[in-house]
N, C-alpha and C positions, 0 to 999 in steps of 0.2 A: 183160223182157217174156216171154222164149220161157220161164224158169220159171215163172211167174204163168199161161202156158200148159198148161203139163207137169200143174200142181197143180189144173187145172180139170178136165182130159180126166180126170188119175186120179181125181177127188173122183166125177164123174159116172160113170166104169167101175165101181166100187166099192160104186154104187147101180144098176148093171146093167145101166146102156146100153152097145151096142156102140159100138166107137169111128166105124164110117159114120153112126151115127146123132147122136153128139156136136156135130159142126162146126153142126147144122141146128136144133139146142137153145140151144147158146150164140146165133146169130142170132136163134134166137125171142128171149131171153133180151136180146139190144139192142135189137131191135124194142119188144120191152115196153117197157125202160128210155128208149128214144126218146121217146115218147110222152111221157112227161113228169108221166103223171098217175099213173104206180108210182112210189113214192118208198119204200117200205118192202118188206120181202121176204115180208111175208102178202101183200101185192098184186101183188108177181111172183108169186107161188108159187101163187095163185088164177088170175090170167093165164094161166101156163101150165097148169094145171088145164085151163080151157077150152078151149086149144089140144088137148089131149088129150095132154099130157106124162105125166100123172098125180096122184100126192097128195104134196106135201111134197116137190118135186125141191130144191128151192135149203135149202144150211140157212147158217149164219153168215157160215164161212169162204168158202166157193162163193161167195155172193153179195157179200161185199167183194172178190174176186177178179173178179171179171167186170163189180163196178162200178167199178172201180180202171181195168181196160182200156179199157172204156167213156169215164170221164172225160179220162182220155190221149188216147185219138183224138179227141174233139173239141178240147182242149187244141192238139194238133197240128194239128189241122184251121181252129182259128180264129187262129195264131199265123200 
């Protein structure tokens, strides 16, 4: 998990965010995927748009990455 970590912050550094601002993106980021009704990463990636993230933050890798961690904790959560 703590790599699948490492490879998030760096995917997101990389495209420019600083790292205080990281921790509050990936939350948006489950907040979206909570919901239930993003299932694809044009509709995270428009969600976060409107949150005012910007254009195109999530691209392949990011976002199997964040919904891999995602899936774990409820995994853990409903076990």
């Amino acid at each position: 998990m703590e790599n699948r970590l490492s490879d998030i912050f760096l995917s997101f550094q990389t495209k420019g965010f600083m790292p205080i601002e990281i921790p509050g993106l990936i939350q948006d980021v489950y907040n979206v995927i909570g919901k239930g009704r993003y299932s694809n990463i044009t509709d995270v990636n428009q969600e976060l748009e409107d949150l005012g993230w910007g254009l195109e933050i999530m691209d392949n890798v990011t976002y199997d990455l964040i919904n891999s961690l995602f899936n774990k904790k409820w995994q853990t959560f409903l076990s």
